[in-house]
C-alpha positions in Angstrom: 107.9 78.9 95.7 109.0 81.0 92.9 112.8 81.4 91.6 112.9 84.8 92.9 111.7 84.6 96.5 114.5 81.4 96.4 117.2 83.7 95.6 116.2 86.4 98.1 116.3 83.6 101.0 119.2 82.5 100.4 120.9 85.9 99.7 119.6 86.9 103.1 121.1 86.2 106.2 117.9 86.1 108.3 116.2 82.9 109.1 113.2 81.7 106.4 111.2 79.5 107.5 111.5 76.8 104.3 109.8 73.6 104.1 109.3 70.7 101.5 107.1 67.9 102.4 106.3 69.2 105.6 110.6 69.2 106.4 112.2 72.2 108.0 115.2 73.0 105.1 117.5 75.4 104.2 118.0 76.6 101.0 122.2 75.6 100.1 122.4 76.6 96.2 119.9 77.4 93.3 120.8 76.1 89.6 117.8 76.9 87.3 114.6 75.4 89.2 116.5 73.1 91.0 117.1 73.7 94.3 119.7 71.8 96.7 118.3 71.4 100.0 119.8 70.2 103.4 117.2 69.0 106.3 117.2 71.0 109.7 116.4 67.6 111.3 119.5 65.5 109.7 122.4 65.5 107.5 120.5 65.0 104.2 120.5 66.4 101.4 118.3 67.0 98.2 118.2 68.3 94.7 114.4 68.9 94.7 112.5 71.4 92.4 111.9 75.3 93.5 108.1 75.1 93.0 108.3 72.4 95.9 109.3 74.5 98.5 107.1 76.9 100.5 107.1 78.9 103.7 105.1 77.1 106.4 103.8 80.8 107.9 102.4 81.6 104.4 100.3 78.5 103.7 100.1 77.0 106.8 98.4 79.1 109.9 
């Protein structure tokens, strides 16, 4: 994912489909091209790097 399409998800309050490793996220801050993550399917939470992330819809039909 690139930095900007990161900063307009989480600017938006509509739901983006975000994913890294094949995990539902959501998008909590941005410093850089780090982004910290929490996981829709627990309390976790991840510093992992922008270019990880990706919309399942886009790449994944």
């Amino acid at each position: 994912m690139l930095y900007s399409r990161a900063c307009e998800i989480l600017s938006n309050k509509e739901k983006s489909d975000v994913f890294y490793k094949e995990r539902a996220v959501w998008i909590q801050e941005l410093t850089n091209d780090i982004a910290k993550v929490g996981f829709i399917d627990n309390f976790e939470e991840k510093d992992v790097n922008i270019k990880d992330l990706y919309e399942h819809n886009l790449y994944h039909n």
